[in-house]
C-alpha positions as CSV (number, residue, x, y, z in Angstrom):
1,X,147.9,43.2,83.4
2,X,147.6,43.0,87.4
3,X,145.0,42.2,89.8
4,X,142.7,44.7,91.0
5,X,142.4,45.8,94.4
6,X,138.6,47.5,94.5
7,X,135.8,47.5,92.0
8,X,134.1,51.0,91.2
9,X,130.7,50.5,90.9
10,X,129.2,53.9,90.1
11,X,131.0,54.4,86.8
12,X,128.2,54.5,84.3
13,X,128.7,52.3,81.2
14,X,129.5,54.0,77.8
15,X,126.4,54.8,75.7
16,X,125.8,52.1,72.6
17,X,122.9,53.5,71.1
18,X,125.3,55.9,68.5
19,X,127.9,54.1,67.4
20,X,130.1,57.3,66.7
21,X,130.4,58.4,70.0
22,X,131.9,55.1,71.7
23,X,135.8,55.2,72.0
24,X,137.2,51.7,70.8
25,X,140.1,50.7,73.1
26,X,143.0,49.6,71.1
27,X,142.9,46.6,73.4
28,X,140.1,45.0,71.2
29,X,142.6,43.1,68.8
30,X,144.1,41.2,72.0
31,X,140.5,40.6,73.7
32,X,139.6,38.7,70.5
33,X,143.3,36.9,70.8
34,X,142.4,36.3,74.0
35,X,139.3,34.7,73.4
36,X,140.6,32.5,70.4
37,X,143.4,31.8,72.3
38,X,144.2,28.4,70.9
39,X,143.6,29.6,66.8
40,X,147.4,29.9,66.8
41,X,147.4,25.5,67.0
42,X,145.3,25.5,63.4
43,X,147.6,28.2,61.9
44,X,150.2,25.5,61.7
45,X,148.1,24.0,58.9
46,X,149.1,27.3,56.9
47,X,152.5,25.6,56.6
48,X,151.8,24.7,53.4
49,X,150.2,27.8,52.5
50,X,153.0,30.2,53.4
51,X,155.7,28.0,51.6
52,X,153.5,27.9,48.3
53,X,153.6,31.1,48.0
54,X,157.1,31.6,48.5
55,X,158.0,28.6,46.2
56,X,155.0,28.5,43.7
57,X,156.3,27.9,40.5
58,X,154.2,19.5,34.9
59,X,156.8,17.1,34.7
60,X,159.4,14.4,33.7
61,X,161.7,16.1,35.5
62,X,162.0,14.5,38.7
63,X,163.5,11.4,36.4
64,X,166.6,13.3,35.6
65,X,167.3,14.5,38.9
66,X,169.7,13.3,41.2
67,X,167.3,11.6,44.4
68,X,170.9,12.3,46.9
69,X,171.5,15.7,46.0
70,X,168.2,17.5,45.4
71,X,166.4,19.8,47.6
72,X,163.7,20.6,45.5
73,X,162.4,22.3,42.2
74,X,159.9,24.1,40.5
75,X,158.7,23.9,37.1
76,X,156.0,26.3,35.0
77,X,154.2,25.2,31.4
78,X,154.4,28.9,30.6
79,X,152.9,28.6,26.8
80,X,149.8,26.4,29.0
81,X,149.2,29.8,31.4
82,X,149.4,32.4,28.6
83,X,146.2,29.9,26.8
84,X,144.5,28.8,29.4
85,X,145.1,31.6,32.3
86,X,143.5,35.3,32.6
87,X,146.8,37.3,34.6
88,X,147.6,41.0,34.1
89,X,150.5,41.4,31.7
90,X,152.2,43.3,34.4
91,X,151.7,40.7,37.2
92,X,154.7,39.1,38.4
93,X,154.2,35.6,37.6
94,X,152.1,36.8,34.3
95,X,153.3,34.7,31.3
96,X,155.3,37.8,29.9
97,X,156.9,38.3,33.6
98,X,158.1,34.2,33.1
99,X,159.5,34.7,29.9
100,X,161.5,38.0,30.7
101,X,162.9,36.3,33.6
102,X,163.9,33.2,31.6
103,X,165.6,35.5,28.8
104,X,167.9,36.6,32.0
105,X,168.7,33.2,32.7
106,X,169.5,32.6,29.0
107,X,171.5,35.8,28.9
108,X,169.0,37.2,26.3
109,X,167.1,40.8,26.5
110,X,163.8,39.9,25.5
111,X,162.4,35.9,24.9
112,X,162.5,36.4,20.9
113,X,165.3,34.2,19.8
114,X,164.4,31.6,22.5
115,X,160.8,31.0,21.0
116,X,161.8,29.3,18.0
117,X,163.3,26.3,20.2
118,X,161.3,26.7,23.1
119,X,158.9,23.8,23.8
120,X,157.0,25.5,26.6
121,X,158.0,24.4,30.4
122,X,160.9,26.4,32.6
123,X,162.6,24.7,35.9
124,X,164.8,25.3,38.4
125,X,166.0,23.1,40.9
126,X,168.2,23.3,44.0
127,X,170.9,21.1,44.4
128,X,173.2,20.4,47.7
129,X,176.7,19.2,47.5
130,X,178.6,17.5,50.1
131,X,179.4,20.7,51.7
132,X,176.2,21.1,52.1
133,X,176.3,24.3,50.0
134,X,173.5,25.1,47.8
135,X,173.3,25.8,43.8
136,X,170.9,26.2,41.3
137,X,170.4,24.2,37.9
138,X,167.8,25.9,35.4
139,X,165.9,23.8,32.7
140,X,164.6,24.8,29.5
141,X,162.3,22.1,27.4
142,X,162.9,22.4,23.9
143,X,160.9,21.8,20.7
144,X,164.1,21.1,17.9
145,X,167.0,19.9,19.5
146,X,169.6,21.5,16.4
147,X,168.1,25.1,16.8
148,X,168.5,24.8,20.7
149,X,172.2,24.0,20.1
150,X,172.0,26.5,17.4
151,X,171.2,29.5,20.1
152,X,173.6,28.2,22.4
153,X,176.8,28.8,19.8
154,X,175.3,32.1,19.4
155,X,175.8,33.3,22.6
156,X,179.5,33.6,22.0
157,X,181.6,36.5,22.0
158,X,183.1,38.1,18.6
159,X,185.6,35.6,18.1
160,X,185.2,33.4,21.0
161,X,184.2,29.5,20.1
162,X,182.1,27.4,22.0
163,X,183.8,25.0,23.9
164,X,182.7,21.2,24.0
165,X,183.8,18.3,26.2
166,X,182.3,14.8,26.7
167,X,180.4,13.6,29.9
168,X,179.8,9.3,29.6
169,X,179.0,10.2,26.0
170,X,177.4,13.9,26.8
171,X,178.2,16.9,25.0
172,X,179.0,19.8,27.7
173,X,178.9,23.1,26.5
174,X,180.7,26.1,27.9
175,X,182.2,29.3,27.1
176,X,185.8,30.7,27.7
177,X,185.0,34.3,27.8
178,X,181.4,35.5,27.2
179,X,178.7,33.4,29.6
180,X,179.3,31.9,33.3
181,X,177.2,28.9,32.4
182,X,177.6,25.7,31.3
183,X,175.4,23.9,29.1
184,X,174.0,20.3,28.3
185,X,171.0,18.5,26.9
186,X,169.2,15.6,29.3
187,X,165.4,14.3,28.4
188,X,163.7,16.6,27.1
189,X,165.5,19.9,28.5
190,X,168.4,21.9,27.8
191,X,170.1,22.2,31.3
192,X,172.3,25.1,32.5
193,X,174.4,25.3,35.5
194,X,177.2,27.6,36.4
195,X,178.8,24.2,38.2
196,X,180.1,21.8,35.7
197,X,180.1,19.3,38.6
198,X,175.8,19.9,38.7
199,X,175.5,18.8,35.4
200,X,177.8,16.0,35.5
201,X,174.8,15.1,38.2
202,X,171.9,15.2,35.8
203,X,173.6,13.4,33.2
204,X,174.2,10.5,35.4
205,X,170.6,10.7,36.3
206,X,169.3,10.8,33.1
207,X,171.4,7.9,31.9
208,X,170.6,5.8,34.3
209,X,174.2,5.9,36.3
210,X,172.5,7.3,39.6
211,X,168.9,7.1,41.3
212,X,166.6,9.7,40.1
213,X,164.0,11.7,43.1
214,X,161.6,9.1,41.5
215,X,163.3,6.5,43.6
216,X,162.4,8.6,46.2
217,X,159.9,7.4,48.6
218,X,158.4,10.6,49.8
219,X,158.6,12.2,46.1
220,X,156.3,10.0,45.2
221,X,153.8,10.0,48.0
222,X,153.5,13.8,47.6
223,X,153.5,13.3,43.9
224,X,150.9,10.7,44.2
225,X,148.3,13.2,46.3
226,X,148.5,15.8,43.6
227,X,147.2,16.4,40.0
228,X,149.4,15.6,37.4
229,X,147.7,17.7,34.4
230,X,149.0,21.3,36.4
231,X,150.3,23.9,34.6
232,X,152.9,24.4,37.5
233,X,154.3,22.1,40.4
234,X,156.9,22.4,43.0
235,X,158.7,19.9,45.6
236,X,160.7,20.4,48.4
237,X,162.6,17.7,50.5
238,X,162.4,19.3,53.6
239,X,164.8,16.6,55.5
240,X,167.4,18.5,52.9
241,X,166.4,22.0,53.6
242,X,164.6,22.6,57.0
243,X,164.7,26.7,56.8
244,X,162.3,26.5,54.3
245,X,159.6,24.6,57.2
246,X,161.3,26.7,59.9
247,X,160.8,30.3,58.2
248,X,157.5,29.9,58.0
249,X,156.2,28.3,60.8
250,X,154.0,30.9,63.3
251,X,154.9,28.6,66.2
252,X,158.1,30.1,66.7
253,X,156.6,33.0,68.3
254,X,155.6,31.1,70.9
255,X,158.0,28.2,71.2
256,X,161.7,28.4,70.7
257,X,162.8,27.4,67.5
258,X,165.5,25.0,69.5
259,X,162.8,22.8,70.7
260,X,160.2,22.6,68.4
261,X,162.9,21.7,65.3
262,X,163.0,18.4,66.5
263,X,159.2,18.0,66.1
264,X,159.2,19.1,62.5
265,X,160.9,16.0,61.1
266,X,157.8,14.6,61.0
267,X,157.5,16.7,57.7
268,X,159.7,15.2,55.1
269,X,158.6,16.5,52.3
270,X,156.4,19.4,50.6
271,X,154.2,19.8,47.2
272,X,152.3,22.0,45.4
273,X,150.9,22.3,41.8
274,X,148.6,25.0,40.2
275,X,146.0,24.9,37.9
276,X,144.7,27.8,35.5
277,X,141.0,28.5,35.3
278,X,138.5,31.0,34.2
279,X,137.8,31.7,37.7
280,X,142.1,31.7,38.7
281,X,143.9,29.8,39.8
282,X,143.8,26.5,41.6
283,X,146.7,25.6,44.1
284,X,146.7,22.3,46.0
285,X,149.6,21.8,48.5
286,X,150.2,18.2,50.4
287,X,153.1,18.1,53.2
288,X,153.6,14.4,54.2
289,X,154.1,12.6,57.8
290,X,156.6,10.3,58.3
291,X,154.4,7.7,60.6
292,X,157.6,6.3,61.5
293,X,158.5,8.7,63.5
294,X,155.0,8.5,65.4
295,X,155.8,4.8,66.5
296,X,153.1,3.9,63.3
297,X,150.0,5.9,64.7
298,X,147.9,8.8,62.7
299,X,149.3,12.5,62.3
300,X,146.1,13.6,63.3
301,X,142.3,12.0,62.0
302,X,139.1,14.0,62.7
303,X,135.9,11.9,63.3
304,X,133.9,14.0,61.9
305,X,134.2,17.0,59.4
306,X,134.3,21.3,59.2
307,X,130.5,21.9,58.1
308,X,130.8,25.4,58.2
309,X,127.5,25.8,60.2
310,X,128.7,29.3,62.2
311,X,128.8,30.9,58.5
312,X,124.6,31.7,58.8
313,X,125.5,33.6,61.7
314,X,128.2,35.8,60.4
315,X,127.3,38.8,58.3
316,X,128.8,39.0,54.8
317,X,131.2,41.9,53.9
318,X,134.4,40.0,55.8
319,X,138.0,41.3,55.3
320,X,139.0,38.1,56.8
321,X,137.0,34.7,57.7
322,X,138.8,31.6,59.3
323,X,136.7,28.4,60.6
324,X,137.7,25.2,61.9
325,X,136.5,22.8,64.4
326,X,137.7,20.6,67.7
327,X,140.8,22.5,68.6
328,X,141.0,20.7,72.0
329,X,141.4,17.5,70.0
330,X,144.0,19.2,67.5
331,X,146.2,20.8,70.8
332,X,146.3,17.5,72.7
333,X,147.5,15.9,69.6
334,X,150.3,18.5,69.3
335,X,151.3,18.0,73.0
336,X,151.3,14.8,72.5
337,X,153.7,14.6,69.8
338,X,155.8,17.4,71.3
339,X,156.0,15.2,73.9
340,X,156.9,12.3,72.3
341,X,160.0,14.0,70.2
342,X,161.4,16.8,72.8
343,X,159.1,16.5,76.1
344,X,160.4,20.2,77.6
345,X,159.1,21.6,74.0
346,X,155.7,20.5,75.0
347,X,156.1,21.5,78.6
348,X,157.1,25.3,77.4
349,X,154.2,25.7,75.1
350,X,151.7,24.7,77.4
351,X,153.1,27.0,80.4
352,X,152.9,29.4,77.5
353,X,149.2,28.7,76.9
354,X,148.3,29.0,80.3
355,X,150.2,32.0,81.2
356,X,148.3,33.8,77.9
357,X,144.9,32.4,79.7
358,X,145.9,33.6,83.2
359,X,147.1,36.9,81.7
360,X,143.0,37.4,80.3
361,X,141.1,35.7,82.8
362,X,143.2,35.3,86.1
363,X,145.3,33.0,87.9
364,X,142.9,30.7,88.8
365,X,141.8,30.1,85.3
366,X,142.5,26.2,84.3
367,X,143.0,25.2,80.6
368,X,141.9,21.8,81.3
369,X,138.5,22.7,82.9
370,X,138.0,26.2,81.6
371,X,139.0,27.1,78.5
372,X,139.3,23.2,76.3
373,X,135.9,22.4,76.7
374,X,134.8,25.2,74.6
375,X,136.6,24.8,71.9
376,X,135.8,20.8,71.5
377,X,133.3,21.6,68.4
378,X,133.4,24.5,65.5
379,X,134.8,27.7,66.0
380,X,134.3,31.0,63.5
381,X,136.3,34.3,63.4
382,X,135.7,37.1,60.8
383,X,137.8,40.3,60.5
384,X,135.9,43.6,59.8
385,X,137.6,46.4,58.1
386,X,135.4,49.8,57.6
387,X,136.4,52.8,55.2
388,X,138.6,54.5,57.2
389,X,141.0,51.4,57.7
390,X,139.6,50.3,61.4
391,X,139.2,46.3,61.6
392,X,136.4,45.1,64.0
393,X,136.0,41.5,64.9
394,X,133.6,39.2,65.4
395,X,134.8,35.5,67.6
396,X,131.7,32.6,67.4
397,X,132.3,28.9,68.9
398,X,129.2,26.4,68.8
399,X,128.2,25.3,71.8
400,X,126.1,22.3,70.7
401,X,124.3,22.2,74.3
402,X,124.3,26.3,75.2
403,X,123.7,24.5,79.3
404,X,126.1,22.4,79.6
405,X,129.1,25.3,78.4
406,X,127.6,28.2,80.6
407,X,129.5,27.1,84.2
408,X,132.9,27.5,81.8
409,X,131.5,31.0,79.7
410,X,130.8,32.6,83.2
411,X,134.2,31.8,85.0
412,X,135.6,33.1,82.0
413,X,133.5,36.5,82.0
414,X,134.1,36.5,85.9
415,X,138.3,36.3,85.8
416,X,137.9,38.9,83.1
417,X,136.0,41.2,85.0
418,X,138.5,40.9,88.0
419,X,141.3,42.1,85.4
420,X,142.9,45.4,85.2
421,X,144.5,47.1,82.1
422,X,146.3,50.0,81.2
423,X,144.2,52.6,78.7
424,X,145.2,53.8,75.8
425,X,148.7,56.1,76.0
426,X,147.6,60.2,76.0
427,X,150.0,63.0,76.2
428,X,149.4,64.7,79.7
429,X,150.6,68.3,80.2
430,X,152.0,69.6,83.5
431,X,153.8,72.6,84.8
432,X,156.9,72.9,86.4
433,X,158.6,74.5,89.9
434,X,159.8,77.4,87.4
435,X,156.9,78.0,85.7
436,X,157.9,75.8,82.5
437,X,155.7,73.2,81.1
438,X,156.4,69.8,80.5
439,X,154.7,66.7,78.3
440,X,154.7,62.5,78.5
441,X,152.9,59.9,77.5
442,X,150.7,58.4,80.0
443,X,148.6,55.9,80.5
444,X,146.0,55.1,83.1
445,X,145.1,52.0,85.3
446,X,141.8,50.9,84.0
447,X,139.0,48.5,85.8
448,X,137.7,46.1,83.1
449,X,133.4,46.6,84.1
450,X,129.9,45.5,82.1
451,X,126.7,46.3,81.9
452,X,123.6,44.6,80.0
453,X,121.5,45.2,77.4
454,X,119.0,43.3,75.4
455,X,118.5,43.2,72.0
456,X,115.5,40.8,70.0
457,X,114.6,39.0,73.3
458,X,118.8,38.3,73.2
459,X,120.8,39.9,76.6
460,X,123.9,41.2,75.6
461,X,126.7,41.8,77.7
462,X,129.1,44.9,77.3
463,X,132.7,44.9,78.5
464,X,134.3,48.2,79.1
465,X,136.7,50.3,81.1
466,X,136.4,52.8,83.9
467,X,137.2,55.8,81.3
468,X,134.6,54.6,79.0
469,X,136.4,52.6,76.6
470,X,134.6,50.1,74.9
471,X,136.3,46.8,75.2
472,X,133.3,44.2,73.1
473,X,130.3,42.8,73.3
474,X,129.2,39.2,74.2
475,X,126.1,37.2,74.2
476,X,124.5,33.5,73.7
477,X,121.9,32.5,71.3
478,X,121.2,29.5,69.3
479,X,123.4,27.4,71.5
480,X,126.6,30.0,70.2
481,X,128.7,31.8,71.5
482,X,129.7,35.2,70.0
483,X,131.9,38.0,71.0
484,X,132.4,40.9,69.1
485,X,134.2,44.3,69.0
486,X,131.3,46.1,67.3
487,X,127.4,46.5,68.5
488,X,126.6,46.6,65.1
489,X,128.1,43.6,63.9
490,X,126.7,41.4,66.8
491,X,122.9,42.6,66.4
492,X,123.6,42.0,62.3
493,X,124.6,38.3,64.1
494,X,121.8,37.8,65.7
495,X,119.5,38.7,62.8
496,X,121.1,36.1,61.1
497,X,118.9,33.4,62.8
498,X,115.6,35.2,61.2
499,X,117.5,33.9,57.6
500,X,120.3,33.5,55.8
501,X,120.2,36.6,54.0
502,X,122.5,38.8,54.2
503,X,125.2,36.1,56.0
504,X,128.8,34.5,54.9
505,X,126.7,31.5,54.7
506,X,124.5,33.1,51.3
507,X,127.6,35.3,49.6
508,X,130.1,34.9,46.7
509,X,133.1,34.6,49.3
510,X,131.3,31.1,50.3
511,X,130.9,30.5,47.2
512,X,134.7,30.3,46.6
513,X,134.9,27.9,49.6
514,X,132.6,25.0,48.6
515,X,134.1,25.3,45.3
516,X,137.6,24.1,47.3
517,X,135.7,22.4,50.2
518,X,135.0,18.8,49.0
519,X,135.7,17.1,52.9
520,X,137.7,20.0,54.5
521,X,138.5,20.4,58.3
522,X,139.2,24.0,58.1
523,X,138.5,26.4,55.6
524,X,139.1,30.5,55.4
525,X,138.4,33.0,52.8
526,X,140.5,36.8,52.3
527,X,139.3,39.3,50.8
528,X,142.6,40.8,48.7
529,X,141.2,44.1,48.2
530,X,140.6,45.0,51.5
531,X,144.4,44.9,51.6
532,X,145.2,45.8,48.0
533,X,147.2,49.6,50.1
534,X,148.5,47.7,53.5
535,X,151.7,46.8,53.9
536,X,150.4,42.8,54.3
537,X,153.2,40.3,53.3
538,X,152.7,38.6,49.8
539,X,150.3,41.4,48.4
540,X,153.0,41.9,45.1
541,X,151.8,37.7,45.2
542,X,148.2,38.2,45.5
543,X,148.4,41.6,43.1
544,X,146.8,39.9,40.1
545,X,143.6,38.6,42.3
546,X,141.0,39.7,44.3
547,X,140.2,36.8,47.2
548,X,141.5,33.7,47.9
549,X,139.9,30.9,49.6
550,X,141.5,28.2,51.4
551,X,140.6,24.5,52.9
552,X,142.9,22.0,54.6
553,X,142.4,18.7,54.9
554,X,144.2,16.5,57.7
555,X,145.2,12.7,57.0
556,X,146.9,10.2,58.7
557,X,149.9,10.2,57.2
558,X,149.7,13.7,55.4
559,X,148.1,17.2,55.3
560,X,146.5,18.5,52.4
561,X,145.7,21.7,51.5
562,X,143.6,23.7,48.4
563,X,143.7,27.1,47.5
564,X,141.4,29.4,45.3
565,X,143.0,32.5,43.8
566,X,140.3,34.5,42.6
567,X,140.9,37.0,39.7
């Protein structure tokens, strides 16, 4: 984007009044980024919603594990999600899908001979030697000890005999020629392990020989903030394992990976566990802080909490919604903290903040007097997608006094006007010296212009470009601000203070939220089928369901968040 030198003013706005003759510039998706600039700062809360996903999959089993040398497990009650959970048969985490899988691991074909022992829970958990290589140890509850042993000897080969060696008064169970496991019993599990060495580890555990990742402080505090009747739970000790925090952590995008590392170790350690219900399935994640590390003070504490209040405003029908409040509180915090563990961390991500902001709305655009305080209360966006695939959006911050913001919304409005942009690329035709003709892809410099309009006693400002392209639509009412991408959408808006019909506020989807929202500071609800074809990561995940809804709550020495999947 670069400055522009002269301002056409003869070049007659694009008509709004039919909506099928305005030409959408495929600018629109970065206008709205523009104008939510500082969203990105609340996505880190999805931390724990990106690694659930990855990971998601009741339990005496953190007492036979080894507190030194595990990274992390997950366990499943299968026998408690094929009664008490709805899933598809052919969903990948369906009942069937976990016992298949488990049959692999047991080096069966199908589940059948396993059922007669089975007691009903599966596990895996990572281990990490003092190489600081990874393996995997698999876990199996059983019902009858003597037919688990039973199936074991029958995995021989013609002729081959199970071989048996004693651990500190453990049987150990291996086979010369047919399996590349070993096997032992500890509580109430048959354990397998390709590493003898790993189950030498969970024996000592279970007898008592070694501390067990109950001894573990930060086991237990993310044990402690979730329910213990789930029909599945995971833990990860991220101090162990940081790629699994670093893989999934949208902040890389704009902060080198280099610098921010340092400020993840103030996330120890991860949880999740999953409920079944008639409605889905229930997730609830908690990532603790290690106050420590913060010199004693708070993660982060809001005064007050997400109310949800833009929802009346926004019209129902939503591919996406995503609401939160006080990100000027929530980015000062993360400076802060940047600042506190690698200083030039902070430094970068601010310049890059401001060189986003400077890019939209000018160089003499300040974050600190400009853009921050707009974003001190609750902010709204909702994602639009019609039938032929085209997403509109719609951007809403509360003002609380509509006065007091306008000096910020019209500097903003007046560095965006003095913008210019490139249109969208066009093949252009030309002919030659020899009479040939020749074809590229151009693209033409662009002045950034409005125009009014009123609409119910509400003036309405439209942004577009010199060729005609629409760029969005902004307006104030009801001490809001709104900017959106359609005309349509924004009147639907401003309807929306007549009543609540017809709103986010009054529909199913927010429904799903207060079912999960209980004291939230941010809450966001996607609607799976408007993606069920797209090529969105996690959608062989979300397959078996048709929204999810999501809240996250922030504490002082942890972040917790809760999760809807709704069938």
């Amino acid at each position: 984007m670069t400055k522009k030198k002269t301002k056409e003013k003869n070049v007659s706005p694009p008509k709004t009044k039919q909506k099928a003759t305005q030409k959408k510039s495929s600018m629109q998706p970065k206008i709205i980024y523009g104008m939510m600039l500082f969203v990105i700062l609340a996505a880190l809360g999805l931390l724990g919603y990106f690694i659930v996903v990855k990971l998601l999959e009741p339990t005496n089993l953190a007492s036979i594990l080894p507190e030194e040398q595990t990274v992390g497990f997950v366990t499943v009650d299968i026998y408690d999600l094929a009664t008490n959970g709805n899933l598809p048969a052919d969903y990948m985490y369906s009942p069937e899908s976990i016992e298949s899988t488990v049959a692999m691991y047991l080096g069966q074909e199908s589940f059948d001979l396993a059922q007669e022992w089975f007691g009903g829970q599966a596990a895996m958990a990572m281990l990490m030697g003092t190489n600081q290589e990874t393996s995997s140890v698999y876990f199996f509850e059983y019902s009858n000890r003597a037919l688990a042993t039973d199936f074991l000897k029958s995995l021989t080969m013609p002729e081959e005999e199970i071989e048996k060696t004693d651990y500190q008064g453990t049987t150990i169970y291996s086979y010369p020629l047919g399996q590349n496991f070993s096997a032992t019993f500890a509580g109430s599990y048959l354990v397998i392990a390709e590493e003898i060495s790993d189950l030498n580890l969970i024996i000592d555990t279970a007898s008592g020989d070694s501390s067990s990742l109950k001894s573990y402080s930060y086991y237990n505090k993310v044990a402690d903030n979730l329910p213990y009747n789930a029909t599945a739970i995971t833990f990860w000790d991220i101090k162990k394992y940081p790629n699994i925090a670093e893989s999934y952590v949208p902040i890389y995008e704009i902060v080198p990976e280099s610098l921010i590392s340092p400020v993840l170790a103030i996330f120890p350690a991860f949880g999740a566990a999953m409920q079944t219900s008639e409605d889905g399935l229930y997730v609830q994640t908690y990532t603790a802080v290690e106050k420590e590390l913060l010199g004693g003070n708070s993660y982060f504490s809001f005064p007050d909490k997400y109310r949800a209040n833009l929802a009346q405003y926004l019209p129902e029908g939503e591919a996406i919604f995503w609401g939160g409040h006080d990100l000027y509180s929530q980015t000062q915090r993360l400076l802060e903290i940047f600042n506190e563990f690698q200083e030039s961390a902070g430094v970068i991500f601010e310049a890059v903040l401001r060189a986003k902001a400077q890019e939209y709305f000018g160089d003499n655009i300040s974050l600190q007097y400009d853009i921050y305080p707009l974003l001190e209360n609750e902010y709204a966006l909702s994602v639009y997608i019609d039938e032929e695939g085209n997403k509109d959006y719609l951007c809403m911050l509360d003002l609380v006094s509509k006065d007091d913001k306008l000096i910020h919304i019209d500097t903003l409005k007046k560095g965006f006007l003095e913008q210019q942009i490139y249109s969208e690329p066009y093949v252009q035709t030309y002919t030659l010296e020899d009479g040939t003709t020749g074809k590229e892809i151009v693209a033409d410099l662009a002045e950034i212009l409005s125009s009014d309009l009123t609409y119910e006693d509400v003036d309405i400002t439209m942004f577009y470009l010199s060729n005609e392209e629409t760029l969005g639509y902004m307006t104030l009412f009801a001490n809001t601000f709104a900017f959106s991408t359609d005309l349509d959408i924004l009147k639907h808006s401003i309807d929306l203070m007549k009543g609540p019909d017809g709103s986010l506020s009054a529909s199913t989807d927010m429904d799903a939220i207060n079912a999960i929202m209980r004291s939230a500071d941010e809450a966001s609800y996607i609607n799976l089928e408007d993606f069920r074809d797209s090529a969105m990561w996690g959608m062989d995940f979300f397959s078996g369901f048709s929204g999810i809804s999501s809240t996250k709550n922030v504490f002082d020495d942890g972040v917790a968040t809760f999760h809807l999947l709704i069938q």
